[in-house]
C-alpha positions in Angstrom: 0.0 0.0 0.0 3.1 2.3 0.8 4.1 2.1 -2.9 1.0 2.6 -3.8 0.3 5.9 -2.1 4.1 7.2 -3.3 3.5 6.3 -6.8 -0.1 8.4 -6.7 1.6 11.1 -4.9 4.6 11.3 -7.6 3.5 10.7 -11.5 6.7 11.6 -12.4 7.4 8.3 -14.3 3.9 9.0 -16.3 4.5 13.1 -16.6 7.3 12.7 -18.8 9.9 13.8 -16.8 12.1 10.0 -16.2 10.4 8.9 -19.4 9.2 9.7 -23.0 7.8 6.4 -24.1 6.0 3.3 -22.5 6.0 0.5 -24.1 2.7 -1.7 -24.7 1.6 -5.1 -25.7 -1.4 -5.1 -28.6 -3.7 -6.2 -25.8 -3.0 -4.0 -23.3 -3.2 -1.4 -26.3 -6.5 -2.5 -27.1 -8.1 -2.0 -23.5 -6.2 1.6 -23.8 -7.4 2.5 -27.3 -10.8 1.4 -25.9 -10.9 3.8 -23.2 -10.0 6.7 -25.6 -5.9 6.7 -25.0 -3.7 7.8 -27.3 -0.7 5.2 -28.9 2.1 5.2 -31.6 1.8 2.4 -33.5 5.7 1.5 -34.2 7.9 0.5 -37.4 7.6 -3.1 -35.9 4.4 -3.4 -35.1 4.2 -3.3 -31.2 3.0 -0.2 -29.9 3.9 3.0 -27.6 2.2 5.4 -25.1 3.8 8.5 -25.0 4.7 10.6 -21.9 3.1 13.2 -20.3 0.7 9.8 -20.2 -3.1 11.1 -21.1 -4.3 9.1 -18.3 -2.4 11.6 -16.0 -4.8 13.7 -13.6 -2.5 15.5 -11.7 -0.5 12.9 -10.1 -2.8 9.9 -10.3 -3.4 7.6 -12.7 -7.0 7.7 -13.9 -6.3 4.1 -15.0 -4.0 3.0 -12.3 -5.8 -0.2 -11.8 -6.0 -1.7 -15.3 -2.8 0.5 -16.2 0.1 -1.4 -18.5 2.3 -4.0 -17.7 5.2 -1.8 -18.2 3.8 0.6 -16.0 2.4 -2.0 -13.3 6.1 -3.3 -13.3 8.2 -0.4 -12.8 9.6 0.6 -9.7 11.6 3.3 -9.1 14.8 3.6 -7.1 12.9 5.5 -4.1 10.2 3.1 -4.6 12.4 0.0 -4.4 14.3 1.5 -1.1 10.9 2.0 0.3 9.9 -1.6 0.0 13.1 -2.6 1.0 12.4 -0.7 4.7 15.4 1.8 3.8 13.3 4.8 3.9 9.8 5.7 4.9 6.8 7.0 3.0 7.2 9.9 4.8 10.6 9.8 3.8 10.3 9.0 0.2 7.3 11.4 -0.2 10.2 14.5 1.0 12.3 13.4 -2.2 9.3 13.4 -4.5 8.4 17.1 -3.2 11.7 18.5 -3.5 11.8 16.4 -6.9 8.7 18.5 -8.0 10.1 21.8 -6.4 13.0 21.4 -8.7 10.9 20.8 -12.0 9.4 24.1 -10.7 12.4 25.3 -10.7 13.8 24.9 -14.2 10.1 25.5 -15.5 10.8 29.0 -13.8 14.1 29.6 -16.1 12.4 28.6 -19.4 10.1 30.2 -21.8 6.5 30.8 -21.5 4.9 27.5 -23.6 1.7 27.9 -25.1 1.7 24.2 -25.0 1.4 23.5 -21.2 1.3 19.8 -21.6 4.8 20.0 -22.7 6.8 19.4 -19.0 10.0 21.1 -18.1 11.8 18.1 -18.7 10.5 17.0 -21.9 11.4 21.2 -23.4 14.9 20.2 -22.1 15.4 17.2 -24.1 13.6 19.0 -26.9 16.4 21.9 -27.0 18.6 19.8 -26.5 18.2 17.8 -29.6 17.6 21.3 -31.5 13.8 21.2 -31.3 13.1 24.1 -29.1 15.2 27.4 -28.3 18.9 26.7 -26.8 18.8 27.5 -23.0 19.7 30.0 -21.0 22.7 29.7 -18.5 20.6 29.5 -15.9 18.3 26.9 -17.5 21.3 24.5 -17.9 22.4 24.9 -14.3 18.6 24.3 -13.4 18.9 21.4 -15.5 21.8 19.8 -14.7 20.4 19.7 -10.7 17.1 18.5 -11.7 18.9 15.8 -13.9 21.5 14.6 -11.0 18.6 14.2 -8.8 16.2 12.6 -10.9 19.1 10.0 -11.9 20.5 9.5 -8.5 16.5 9.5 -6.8 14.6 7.8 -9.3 16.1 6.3 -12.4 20.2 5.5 -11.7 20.4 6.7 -15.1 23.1 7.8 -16.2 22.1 8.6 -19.9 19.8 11.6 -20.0 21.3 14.7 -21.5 
């Protein structure tokens, strides 16, 4: 139940900020298709739900009981050490906070989107790839502390630019 209320507290696996992609099966695509979500079909047939997640209210999951495998699976690295009994959900719920205060953050050093869907995050990796406006100084900085501490709080991933 702990996992539980820290993952419905967080949605930052679903929001787009550890993640741009989900992979799906073609039945688990079907029950989403049915209940009016939206999914890439891929070059090899298997399917894709993009993140920010359109299931996303807030920080819950309006599907979170017939959500994907993929998603039903994944655990994050606070999640795990709160299952393991290494840190509370008081504890955990600190880190998702001051996870969220630094998205805020970053947000605060960007450029006014039209498109609000669009999470800090995701307009990083954007302009970084050359889709969106280069950043500021202050944007990178922003970025570089929300990156560490997503990698080193939630993903131990050391790949994200």
């Amino acid at each position: 139940m702990s996992l539980s209320t820290l993952c419905q507290a967080c949605g930052l696996c679903c929001d787009g900020s550890l993640f741009t992609f989900v992979s799906v099966d073609a039945e688990q695509a079907r029950k989403l298709l049915a209940r009016d979500m939206a999914l890439e079909l891929r070059k090899d047939g298997g399917y894709r739900l993009h993140q920010r997640c359109s299931a996303l209210e807030g920080t819950s999951c309006r599907v979170y009981e017939d959500r994907p495998a993929s998603c039903r699976s994944y655990v994050c690295l606070l999640g795990t050490a709160l299952e393991e009994g290494e840190l509370s959900l008081n504890g955990a719920l600190e880190f998702v906070r001051e996870a969220h205060a630094r998205i805020a953050a970053l947000d605060a050093t960007l450029p006014v989107r039209a498109d609000a869907s669009t999470n800090p995050v995701q307009y990083v990796r954007q302009s970084r790839a050359g889709e969106r406006p280069a950043l500021s100084d202050e944007g990178l900085k922003s970025w570089e502390r929300v990156r560490d501490f997503l990698q080193r709080t939630f993903t131990g991933r050391h790949g994200m630019r």
